[in-house]
PDB file of N, CA, C and O in Angstrom:
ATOM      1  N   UNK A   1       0.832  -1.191   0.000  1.00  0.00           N
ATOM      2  CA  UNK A   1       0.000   0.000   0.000  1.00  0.00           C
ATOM      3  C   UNK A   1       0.874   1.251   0.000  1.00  0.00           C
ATOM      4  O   UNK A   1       1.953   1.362   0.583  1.00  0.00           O
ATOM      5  N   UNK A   2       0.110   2.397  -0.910  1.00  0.00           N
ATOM      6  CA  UNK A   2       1.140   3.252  -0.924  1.00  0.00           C
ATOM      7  C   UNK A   2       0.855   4.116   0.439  1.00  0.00           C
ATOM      8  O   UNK A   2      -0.180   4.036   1.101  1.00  0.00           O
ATOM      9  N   UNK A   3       2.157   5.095   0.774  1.00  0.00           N
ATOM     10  CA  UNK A   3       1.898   5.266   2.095  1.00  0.00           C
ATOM     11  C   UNK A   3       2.208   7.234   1.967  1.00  0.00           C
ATOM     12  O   UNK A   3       1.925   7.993   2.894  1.00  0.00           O
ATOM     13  N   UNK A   4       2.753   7.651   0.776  1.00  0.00           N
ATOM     14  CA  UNK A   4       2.788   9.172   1.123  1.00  0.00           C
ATOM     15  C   UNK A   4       1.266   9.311  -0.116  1.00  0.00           C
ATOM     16  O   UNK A   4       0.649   8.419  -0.699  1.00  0.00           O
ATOM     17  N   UNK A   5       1.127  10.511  -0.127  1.00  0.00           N
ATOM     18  CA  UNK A   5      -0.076  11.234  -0.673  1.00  0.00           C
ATOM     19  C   UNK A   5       0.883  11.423  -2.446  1.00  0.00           C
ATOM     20  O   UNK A   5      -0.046  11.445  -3.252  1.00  0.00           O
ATOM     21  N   UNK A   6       1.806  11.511  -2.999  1.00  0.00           N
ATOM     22  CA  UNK A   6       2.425  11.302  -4.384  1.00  0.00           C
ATOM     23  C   UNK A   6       2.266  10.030  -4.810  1.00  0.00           C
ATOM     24  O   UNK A   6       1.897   9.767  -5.954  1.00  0.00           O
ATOM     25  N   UNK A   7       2.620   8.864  -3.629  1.00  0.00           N
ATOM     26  CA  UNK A   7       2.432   7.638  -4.208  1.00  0.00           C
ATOM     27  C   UNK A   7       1.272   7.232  -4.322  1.00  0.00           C
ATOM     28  O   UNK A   7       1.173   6.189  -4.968  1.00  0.00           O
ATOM     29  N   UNK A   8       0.203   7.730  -3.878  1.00  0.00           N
ATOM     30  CA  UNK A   8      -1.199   6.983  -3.781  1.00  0.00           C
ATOM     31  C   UNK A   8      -1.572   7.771  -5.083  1.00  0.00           C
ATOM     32  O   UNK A   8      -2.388   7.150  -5.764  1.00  0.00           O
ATOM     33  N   UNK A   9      -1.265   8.730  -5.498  1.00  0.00           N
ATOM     34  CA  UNK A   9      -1.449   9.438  -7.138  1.00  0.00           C
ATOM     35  C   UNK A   9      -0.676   9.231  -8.177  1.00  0.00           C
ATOM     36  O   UNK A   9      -0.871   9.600  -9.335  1.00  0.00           O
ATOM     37  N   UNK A  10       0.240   8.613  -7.731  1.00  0.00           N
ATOM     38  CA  UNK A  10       0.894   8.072  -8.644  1.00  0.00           C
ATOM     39  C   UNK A  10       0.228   6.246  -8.912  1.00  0.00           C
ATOM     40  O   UNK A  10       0.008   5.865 -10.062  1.00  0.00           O
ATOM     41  N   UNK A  11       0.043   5.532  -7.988  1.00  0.00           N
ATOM     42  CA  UNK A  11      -0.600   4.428  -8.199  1.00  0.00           C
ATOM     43  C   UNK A  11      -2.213   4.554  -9.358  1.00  0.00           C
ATOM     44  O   UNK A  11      -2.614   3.873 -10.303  1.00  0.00           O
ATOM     45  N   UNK A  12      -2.842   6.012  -8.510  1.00  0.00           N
ATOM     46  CA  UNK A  12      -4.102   5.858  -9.651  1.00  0.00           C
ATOM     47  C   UNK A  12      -3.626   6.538 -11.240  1.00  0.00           C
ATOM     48  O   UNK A  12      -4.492   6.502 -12.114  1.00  0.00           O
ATOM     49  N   UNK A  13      -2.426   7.071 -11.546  1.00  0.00           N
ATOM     50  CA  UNK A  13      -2.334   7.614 -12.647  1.00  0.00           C
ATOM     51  C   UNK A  13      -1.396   6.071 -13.396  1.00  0.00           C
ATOM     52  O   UNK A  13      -1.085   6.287 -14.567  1.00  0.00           O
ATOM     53  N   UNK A  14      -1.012   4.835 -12.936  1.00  0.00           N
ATOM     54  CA  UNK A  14      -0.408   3.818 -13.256  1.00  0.00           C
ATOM     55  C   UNK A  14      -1.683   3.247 -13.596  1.00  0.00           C
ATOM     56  O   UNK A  14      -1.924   2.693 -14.668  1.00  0.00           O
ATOM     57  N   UNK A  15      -2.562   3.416 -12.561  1.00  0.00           N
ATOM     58  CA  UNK A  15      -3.726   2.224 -13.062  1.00  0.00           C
ATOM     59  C   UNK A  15      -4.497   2.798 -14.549  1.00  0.00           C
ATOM     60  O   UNK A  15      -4.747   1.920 -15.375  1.00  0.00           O
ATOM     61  N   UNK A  16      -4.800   3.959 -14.834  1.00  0.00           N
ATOM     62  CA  UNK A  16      -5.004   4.700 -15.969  1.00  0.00           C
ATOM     63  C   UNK A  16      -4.317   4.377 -17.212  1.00  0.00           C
ATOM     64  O   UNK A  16      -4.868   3.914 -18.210  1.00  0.00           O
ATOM     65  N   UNK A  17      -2.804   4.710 -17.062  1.00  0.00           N
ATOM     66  CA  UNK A  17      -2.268   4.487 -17.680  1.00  0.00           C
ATOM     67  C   UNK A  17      -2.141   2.492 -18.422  1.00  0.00           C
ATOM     68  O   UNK A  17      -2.634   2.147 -19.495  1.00  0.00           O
ATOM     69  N   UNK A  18      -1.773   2.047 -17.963  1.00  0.00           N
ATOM     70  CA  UNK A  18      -2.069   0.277 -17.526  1.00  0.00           C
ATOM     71  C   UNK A  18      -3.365  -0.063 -18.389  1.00  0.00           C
ATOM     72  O   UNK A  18      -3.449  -1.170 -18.921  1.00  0.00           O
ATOM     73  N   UNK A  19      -4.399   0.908 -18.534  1.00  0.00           N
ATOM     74  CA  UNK A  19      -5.923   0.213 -18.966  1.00  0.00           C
ATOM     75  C   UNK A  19      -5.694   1.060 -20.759  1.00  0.00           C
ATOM     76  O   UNK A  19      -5.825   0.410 -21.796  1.00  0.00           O
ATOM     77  N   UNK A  20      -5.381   2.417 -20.733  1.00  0.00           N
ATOM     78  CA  UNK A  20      -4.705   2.976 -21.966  1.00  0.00           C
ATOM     79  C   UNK A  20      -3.746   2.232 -22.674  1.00  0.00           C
ATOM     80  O   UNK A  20      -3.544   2.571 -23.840  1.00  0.00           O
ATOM     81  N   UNK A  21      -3.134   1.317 -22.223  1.00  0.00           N
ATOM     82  CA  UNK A  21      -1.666   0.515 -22.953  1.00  0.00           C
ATOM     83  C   UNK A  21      -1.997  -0.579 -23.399  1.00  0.00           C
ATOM     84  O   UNK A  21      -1.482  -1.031 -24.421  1.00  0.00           O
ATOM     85  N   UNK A  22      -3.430  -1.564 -22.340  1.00  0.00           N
ATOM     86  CA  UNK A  22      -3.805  -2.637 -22.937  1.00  0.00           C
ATOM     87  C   UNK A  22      -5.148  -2.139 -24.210  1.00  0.00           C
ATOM     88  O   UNK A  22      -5.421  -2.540 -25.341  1.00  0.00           O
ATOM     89  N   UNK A  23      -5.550  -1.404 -23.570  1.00  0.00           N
ATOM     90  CA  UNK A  23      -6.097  -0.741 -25.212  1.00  0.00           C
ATOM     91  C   UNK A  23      -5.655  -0.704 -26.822  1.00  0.00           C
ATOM     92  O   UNK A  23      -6.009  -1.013 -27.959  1.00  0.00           O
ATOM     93  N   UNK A  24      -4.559  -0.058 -25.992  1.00  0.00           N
ATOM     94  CA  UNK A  24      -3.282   0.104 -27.977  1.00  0.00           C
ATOM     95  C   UNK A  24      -3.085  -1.128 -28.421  1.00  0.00           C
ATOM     96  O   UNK A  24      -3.357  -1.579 -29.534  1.00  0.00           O
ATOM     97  N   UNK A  25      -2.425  -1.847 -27.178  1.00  0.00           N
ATOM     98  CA  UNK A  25      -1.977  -3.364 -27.160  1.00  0.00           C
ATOM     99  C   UNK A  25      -3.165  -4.102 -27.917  1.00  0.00           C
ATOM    100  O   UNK A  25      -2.803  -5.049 -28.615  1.00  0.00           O
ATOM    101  N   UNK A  26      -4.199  -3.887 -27.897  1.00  0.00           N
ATOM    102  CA  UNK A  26      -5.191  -4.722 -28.024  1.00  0.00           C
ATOM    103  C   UNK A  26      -5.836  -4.218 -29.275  1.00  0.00           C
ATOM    104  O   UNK A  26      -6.498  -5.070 -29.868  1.00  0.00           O
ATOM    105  N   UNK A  27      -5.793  -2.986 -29.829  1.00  0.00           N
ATOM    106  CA  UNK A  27      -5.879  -2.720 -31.005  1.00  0.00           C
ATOM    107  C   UNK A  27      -4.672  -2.819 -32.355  1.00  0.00           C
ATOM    108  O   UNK A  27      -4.925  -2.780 -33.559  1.00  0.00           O
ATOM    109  N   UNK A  28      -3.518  -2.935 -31.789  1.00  0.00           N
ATOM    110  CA  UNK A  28      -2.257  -3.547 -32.447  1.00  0.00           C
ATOM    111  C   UNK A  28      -2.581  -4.632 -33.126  1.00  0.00           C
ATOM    112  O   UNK A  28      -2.844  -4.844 -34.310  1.00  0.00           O
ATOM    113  N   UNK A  29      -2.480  -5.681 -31.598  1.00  0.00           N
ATOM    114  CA  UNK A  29      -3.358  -7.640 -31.948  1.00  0.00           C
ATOM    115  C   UNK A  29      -4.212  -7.371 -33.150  1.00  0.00           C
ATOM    116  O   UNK A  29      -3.788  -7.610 -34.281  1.00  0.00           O
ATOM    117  N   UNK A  30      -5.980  -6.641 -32.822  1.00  0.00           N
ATOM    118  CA  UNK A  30      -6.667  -6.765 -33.881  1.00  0.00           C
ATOM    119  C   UNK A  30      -6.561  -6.938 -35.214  1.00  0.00           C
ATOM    120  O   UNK A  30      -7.015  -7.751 -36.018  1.00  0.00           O
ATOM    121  N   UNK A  31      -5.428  -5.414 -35.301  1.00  0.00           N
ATOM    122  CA  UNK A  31      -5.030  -4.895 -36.935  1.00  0.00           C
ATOM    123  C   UNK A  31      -3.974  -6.070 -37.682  1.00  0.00           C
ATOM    124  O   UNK A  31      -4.061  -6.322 -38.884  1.00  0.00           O
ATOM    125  N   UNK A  32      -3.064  -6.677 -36.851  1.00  0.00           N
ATOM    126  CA  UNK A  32      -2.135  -8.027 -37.054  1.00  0.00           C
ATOM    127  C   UNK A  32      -3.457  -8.975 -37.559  1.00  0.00           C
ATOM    128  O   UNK A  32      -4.035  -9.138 -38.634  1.00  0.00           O
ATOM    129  N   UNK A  33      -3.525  -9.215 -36.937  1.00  0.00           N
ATOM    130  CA  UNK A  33      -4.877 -10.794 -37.351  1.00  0.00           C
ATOM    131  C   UNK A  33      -5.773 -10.408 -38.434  1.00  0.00           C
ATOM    132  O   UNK A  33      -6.186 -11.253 -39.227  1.00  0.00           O
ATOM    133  N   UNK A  34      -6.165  -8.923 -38.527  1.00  0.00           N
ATOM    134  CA  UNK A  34      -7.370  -8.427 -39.737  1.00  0.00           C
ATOM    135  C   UNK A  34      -6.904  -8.907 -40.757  1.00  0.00           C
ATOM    136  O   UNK A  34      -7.525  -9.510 -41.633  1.00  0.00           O
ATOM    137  N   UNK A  35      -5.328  -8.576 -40.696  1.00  0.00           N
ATOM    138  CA  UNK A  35      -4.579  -8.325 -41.892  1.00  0.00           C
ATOM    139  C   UNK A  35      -4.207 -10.204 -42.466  1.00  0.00           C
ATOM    140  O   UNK A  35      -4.617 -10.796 -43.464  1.00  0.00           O
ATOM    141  N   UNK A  36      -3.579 -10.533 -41.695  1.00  0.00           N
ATOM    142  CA  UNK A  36      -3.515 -11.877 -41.461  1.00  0.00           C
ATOM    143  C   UNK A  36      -4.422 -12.436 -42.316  1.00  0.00           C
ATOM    144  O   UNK A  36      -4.083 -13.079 -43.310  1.00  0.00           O
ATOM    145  N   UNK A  37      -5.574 -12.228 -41.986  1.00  0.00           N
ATOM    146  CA  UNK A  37      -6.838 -12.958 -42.249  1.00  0.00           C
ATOM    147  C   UNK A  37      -6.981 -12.843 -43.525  1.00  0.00           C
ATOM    148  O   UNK A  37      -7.172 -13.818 -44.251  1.00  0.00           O
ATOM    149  N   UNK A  38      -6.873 -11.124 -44.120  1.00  0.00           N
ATOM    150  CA  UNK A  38      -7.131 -11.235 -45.522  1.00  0.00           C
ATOM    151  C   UNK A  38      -5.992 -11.477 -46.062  1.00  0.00           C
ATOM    152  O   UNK A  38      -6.089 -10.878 -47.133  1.00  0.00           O
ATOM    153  N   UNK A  39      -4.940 -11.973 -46.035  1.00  0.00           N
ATOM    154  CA  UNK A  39      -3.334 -12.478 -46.636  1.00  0.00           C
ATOM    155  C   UNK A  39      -4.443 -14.078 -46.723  1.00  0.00           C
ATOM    156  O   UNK A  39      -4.958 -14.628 -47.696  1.00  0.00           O
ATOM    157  N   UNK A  40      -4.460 -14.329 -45.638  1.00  0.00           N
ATOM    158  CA  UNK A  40      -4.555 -15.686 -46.115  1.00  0.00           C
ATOM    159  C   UNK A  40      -5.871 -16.252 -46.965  1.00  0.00           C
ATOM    160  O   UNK A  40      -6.069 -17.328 -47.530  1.00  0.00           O
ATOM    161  N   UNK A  41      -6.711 -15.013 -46.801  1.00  0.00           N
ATOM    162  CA  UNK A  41      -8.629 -15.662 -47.494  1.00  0.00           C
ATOM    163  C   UNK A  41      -7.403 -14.880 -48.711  1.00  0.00           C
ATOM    164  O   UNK A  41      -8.198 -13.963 -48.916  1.00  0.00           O
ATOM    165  N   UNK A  42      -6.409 -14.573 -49.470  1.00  0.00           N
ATOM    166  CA  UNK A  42      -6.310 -14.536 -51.230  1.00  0.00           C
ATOM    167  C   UNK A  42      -7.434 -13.295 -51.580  1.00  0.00           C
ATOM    168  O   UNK A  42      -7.940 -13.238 -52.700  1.00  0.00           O
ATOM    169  N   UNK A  43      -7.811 -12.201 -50.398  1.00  0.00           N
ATOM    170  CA  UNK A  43      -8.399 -11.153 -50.537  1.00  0.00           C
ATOM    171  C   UNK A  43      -7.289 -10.160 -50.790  1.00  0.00           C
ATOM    172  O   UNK A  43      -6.855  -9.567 -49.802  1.00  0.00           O
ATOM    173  N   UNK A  44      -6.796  -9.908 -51.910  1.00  0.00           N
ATOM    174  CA  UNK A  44      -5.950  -8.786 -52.135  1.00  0.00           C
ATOM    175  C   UNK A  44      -6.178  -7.501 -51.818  1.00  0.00           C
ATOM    176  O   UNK A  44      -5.559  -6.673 -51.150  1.00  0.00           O
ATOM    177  N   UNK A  45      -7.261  -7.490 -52.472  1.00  0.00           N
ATOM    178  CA  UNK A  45      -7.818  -6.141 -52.985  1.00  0.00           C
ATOM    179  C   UNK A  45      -8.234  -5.790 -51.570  1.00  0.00           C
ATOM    180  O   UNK A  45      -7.219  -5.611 -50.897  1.00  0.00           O
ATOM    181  N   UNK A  46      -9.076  -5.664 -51.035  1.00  0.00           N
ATOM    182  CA  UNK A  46      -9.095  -5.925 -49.772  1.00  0.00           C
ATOM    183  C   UNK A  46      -8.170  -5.644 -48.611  1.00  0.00           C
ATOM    184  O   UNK A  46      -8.316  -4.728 -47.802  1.00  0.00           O
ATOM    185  N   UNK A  47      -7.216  -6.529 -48.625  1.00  0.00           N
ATOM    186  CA  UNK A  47      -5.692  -5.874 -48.034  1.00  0.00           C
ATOM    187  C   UNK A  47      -4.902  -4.986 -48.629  1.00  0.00           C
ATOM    188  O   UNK A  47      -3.730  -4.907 -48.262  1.00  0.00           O
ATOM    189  N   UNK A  48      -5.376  -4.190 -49.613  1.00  0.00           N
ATOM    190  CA  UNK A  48      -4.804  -3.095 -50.286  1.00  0.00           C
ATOM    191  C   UNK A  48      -5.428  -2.039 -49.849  1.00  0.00           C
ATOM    192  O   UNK A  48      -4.793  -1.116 -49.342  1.00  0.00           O
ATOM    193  N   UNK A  49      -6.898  -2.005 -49.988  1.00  0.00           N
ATOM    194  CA  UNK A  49      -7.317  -0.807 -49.350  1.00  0.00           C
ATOM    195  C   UNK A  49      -7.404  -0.700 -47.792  1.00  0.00           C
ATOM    196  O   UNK A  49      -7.847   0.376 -47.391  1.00  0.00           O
ATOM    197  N   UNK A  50      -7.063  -1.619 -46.846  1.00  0.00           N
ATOM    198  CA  UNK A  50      -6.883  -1.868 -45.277  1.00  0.00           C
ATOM    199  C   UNK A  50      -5.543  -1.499 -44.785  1.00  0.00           C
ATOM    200  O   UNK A  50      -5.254  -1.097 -43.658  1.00  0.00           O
ATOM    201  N   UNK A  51      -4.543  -1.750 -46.090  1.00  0.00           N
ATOM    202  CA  UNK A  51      -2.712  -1.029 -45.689  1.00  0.00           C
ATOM    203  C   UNK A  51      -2.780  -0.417 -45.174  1.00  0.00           C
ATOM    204  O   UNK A  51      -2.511  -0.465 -43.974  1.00  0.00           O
ATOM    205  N   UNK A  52      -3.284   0.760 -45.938  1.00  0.00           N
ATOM    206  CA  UNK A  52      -3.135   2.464 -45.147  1.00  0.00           C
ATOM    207  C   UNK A  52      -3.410   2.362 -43.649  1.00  0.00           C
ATOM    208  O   UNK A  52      -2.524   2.558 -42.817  1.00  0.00           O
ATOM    209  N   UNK A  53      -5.248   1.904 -43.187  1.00  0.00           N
ATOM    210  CA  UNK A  53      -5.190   1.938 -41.755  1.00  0.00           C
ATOM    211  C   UNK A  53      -4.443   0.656 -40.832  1.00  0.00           C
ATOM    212  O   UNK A  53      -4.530   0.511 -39.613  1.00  0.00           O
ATOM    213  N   UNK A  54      -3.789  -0.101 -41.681  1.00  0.00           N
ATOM    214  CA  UNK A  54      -2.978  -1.220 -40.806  1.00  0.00           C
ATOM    215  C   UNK A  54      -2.070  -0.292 -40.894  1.00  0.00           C
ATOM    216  O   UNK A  54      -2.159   0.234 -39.784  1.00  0.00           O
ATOM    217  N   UNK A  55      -1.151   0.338 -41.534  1.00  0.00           N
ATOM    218  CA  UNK A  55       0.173   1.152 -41.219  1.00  0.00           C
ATOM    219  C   UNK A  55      -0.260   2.039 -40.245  1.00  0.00           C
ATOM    220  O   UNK A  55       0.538   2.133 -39.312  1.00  0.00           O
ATOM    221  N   UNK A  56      -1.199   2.682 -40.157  1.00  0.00           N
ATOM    222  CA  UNK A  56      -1.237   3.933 -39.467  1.00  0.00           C
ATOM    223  C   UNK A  56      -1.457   3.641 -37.692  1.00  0.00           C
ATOM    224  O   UNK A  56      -1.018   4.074 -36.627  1.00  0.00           O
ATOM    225  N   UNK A  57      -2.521   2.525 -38.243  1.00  0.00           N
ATOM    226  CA  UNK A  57      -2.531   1.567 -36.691  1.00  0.00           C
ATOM    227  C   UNK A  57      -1.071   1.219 -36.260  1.00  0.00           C
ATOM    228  O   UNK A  57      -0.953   2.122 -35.432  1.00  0.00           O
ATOM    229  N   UNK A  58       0.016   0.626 -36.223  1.00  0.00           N
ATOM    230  CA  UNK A  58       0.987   0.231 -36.283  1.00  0.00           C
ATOM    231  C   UNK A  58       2.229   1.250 -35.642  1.00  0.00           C
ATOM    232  O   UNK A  58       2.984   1.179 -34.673  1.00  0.00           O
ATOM    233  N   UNK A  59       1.984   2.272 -36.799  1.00  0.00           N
ATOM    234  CA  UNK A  59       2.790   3.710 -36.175  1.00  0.00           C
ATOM    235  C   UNK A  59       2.161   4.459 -35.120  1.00  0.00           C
ATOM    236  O   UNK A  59       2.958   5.203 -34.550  1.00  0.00           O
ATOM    237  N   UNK A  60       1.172   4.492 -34.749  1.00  0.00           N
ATOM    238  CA  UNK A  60       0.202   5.003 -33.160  1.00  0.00           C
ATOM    239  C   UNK A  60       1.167   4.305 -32.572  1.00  0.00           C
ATOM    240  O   UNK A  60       2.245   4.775 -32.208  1.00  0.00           O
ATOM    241  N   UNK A  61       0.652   2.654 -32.412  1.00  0.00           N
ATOM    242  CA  UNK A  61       1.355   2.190 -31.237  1.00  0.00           C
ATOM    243  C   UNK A  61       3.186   2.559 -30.979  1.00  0.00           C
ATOM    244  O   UNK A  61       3.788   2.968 -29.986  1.00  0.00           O
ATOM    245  N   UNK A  62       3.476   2.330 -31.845  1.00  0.00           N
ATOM    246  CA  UNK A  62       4.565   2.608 -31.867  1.00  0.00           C
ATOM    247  C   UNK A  62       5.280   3.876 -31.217  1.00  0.00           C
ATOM    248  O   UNK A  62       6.257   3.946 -30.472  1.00  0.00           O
ATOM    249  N   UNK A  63       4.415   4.894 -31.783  1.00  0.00           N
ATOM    250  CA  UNK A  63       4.734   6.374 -31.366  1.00  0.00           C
ATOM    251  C   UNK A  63       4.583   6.096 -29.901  1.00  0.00           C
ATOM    252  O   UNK A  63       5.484   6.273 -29.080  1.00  0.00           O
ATOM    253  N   UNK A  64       3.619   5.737 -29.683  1.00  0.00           N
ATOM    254  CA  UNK A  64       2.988   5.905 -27.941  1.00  0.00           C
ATOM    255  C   UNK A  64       3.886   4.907 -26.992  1.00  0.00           C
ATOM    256  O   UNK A  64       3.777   4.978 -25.768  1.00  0.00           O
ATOM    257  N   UNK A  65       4.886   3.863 -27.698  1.00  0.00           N
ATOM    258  CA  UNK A  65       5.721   3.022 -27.041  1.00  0.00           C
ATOM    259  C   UNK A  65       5.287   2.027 -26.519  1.00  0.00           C
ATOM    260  O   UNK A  65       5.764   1.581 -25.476  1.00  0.00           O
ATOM    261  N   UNK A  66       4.047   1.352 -27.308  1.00  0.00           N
ATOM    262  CA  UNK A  66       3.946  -0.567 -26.963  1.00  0.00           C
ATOM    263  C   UNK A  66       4.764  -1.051 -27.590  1.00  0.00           C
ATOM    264  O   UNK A  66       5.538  -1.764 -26.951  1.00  0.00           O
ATOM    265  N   UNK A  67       4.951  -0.952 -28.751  1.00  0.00           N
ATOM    266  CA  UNK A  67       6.060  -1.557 -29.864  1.00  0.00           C
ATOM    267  C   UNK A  67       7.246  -0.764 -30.129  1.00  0.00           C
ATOM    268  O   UNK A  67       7.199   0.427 -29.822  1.00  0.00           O
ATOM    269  N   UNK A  68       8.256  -1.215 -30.629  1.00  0.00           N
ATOM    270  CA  UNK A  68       9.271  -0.370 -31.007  1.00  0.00           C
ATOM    271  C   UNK A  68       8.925  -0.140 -32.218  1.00  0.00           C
ATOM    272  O   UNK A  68       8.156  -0.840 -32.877  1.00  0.00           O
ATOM    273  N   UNK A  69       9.550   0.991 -32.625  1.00  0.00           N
ATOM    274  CA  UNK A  69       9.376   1.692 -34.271  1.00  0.00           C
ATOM    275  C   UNK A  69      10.068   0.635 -35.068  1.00  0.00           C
ATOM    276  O   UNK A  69       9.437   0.160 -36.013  1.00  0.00           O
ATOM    277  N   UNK A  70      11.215   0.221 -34.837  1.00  0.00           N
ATOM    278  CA  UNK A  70      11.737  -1.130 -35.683  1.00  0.00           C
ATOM    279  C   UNK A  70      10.869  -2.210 -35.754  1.00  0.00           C
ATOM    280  O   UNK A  70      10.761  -2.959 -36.726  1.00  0.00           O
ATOM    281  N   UNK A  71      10.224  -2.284 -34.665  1.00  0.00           N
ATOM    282  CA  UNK A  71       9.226  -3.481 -35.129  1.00  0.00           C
ATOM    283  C   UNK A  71       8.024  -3.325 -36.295  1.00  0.00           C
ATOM    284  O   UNK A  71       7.665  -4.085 -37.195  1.00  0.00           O
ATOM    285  N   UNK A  72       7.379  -1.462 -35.703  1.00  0.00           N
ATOM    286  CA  UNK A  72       6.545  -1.631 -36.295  1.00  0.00           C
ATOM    287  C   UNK A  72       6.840  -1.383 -38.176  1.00  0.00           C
ATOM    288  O   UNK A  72       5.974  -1.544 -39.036  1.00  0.00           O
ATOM    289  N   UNK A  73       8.328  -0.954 -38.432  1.00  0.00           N
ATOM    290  CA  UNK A  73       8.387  -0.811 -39.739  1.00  0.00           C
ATOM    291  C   UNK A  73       8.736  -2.104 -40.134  1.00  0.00           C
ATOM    292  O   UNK A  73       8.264  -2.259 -41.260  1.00  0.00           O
ATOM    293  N   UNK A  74       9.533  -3.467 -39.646  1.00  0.00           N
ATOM    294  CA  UNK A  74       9.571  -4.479 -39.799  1.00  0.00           C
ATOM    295  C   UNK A  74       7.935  -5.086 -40.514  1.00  0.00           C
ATOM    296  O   UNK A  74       7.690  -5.169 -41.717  1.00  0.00           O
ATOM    297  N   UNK A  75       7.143  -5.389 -39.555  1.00  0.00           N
ATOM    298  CA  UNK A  75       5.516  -6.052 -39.689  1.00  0.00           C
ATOM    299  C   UNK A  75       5.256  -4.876 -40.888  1.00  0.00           C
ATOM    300  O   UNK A  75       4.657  -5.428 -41.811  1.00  0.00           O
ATOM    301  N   UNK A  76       5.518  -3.345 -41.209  1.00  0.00           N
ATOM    302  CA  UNK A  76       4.698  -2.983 -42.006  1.00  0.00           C
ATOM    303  C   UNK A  76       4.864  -3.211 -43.683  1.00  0.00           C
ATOM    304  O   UNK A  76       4.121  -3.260 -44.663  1.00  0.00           O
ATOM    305  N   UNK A  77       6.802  -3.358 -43.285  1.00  0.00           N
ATOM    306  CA  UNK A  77       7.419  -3.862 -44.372  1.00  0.00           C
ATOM    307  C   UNK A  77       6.808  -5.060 -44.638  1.00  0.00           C
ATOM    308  O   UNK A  77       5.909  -5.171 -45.472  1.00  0.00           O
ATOM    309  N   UNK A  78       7.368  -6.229 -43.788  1.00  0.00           N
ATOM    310  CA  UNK A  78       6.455  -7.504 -44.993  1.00  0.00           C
ATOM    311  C   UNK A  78       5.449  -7.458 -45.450  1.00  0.00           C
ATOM    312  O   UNK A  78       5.109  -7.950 -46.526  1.00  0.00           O
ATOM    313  N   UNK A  79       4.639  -6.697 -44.502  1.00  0.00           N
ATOM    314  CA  UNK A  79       3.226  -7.060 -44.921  1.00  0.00           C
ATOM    315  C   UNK A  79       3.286  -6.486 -46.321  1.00  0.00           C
ATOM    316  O   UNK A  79       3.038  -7.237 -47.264  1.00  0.00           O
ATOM    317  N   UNK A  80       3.621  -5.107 -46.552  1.00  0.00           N
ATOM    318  CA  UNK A  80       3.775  -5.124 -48.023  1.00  0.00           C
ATOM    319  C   UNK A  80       3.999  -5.694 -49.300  1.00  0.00           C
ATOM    320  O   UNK A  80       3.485  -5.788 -50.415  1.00  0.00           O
ATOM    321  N   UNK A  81       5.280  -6.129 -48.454  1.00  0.00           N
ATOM    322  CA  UNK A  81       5.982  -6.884 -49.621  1.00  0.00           C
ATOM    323  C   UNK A  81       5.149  -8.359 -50.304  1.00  0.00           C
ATOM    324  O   UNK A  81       5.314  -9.023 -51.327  1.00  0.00           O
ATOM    325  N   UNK A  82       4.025  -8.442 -48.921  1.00  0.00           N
ATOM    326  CA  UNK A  82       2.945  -9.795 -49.387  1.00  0.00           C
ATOM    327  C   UNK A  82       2.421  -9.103 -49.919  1.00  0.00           C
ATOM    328  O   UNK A  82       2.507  -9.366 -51.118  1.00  0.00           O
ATOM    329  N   UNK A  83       1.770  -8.142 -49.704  1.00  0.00           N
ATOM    330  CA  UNK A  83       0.228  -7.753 -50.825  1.00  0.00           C
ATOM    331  C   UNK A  83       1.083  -6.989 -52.465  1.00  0.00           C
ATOM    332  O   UNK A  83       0.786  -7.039 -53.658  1.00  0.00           O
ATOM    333  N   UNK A  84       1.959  -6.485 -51.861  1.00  0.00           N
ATOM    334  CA  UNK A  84       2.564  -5.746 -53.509  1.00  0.00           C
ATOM    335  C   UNK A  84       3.382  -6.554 -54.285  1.00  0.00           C
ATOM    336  O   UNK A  84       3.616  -6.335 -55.473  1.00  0.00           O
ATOM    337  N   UNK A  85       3.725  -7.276 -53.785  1.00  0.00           N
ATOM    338  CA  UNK A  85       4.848  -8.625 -54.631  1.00  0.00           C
ATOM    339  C   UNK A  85       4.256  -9.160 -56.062  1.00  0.00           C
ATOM    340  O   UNK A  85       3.300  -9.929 -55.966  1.00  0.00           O
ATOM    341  N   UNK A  86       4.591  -8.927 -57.013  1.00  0.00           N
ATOM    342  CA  UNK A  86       3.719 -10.062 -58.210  1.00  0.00           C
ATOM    343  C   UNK A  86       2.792  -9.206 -58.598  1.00  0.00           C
ATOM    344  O   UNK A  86       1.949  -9.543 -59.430  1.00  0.00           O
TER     345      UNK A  86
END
């Protein structure tokens, strides 16, 4: 238990924060699997017009620091390179 009057405000601005992170976190997951999904249903077209908000999803998290920026240009790179290849 926190015991000065900073730490007990600092505990409720952790718990805030904590429910904001599994949020991003959890909208990250979504946009991975959406995408996923149409790679694998052979929906191109489809995952062409969804890029834009899968990249943009991707760079949020990133900016805000669930993911690293290397990661998220890593995942945004392949994913490209699947839907634009051929």
């Amino acid at each position: 238990m926190p015991n000065t009057k900073s730490a007990i405000r600092r505990v409720r601005r952790v718990k805030k924060q904590t429910h904001i992170n599994r949020i991003r976190k959890s909208k990250y997951k979504n946009a991975i699997k959406q995408m996923e999904l149409l790679l694998k249903g052979k929906e191109k077209e489809k995952a062409k017009k969804y890029f834009s908000k899968f990249q943009s999803i991707l760079m949020q998290v990133a900016k805000s620091g669930i993911i690293s920026r290397n990661t998220a240009a890593r995942k945004i790179s392949r994913t490209s390179k699947k839907i634009f290849s051929k």
